[in-house]
C-alpha positions, 0 to 999 in steps of 0.5 A: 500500500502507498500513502499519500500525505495530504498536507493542510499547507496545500489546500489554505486557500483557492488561486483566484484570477479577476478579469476586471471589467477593464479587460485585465486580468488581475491576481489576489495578493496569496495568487500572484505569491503561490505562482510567483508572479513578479514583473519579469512574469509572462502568461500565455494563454491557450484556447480549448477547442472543447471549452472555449470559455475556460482557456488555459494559462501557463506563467513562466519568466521568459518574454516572446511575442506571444506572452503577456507581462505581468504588470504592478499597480499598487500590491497587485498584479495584473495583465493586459488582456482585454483585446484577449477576452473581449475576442473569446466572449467574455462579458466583463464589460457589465461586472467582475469575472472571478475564475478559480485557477485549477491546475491542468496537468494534462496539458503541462507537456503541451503548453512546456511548462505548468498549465492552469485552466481558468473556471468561472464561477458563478456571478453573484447577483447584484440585485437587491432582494425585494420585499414581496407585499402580501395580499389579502386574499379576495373572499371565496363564494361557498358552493352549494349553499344558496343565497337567502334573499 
């Protein structure tokens, strides 16, 4: 028998990547830590003829003509893509897209290097919860009984 050890160090938190309604792809600060995203960080993106809408993204430190640099504003990082994701469909324009990165070792040996696919969660509703008003019911006619003039 072969035992694993499941280390609580490895599932603290989920990596979650924001397509912001500007087009960029923005990383949480524990994110852009686990995958060492720094300014000399580059992300390609790939597109899954099966599911287009979840593309996958491999970072490395080497800058070609196909990879995005990773940019710093304040404590965060982000990339350029909005040209990318408007192109694939994303609706970011009307709200944040928040996407879990899941790893995607499948395709490691594909795209050289570490993949992760991008999964969209569900949006939130920004609707505020109405209140419904009750109605009084109208009264109901008795059937059978008939009415004394």
């Amino acid at each position: 028998m072969a035992l694993t050890l499941l280390s609580a160090k490895n599932f603290t938190f989920t990596l979650k990547v924001t397509i912001q309604r500007s087009g960029k792809l923005g990383f949480s600060a524990p994110t852009a830590e686990a995958l060492g995203i720094d300014t000399n960080t580059y992300a390609k993106f790939y597109m899954d003829d099966e599911n287009p809408m979840s593309p996958v993204v491999v970072f490395s430190k080497n800058k070609d003509d196909d990879s995005f640099k990773a940019n710093k504003s304040g404590d965060y990082y982000s990339l350029s893509t909005t040209i990318l994701f408007d192109s694939l469909g994303f609706d970011f324009k009307k709200q944040n897209i928040i996407c879990d990165l899941k790893r995607e070792e499948d395709a490691d040996a594909i795209v050289g290097g570490t993949a992760y696919r991008l999964v969209s969660r569900a949006p939130k509703s920004r609707r505020k919860a109405t209140a419904t008003t009750a109605t009084t019911p109208e009264p109901q006619k008795e059937v059978g009984k008939e009415e004394h003039q």
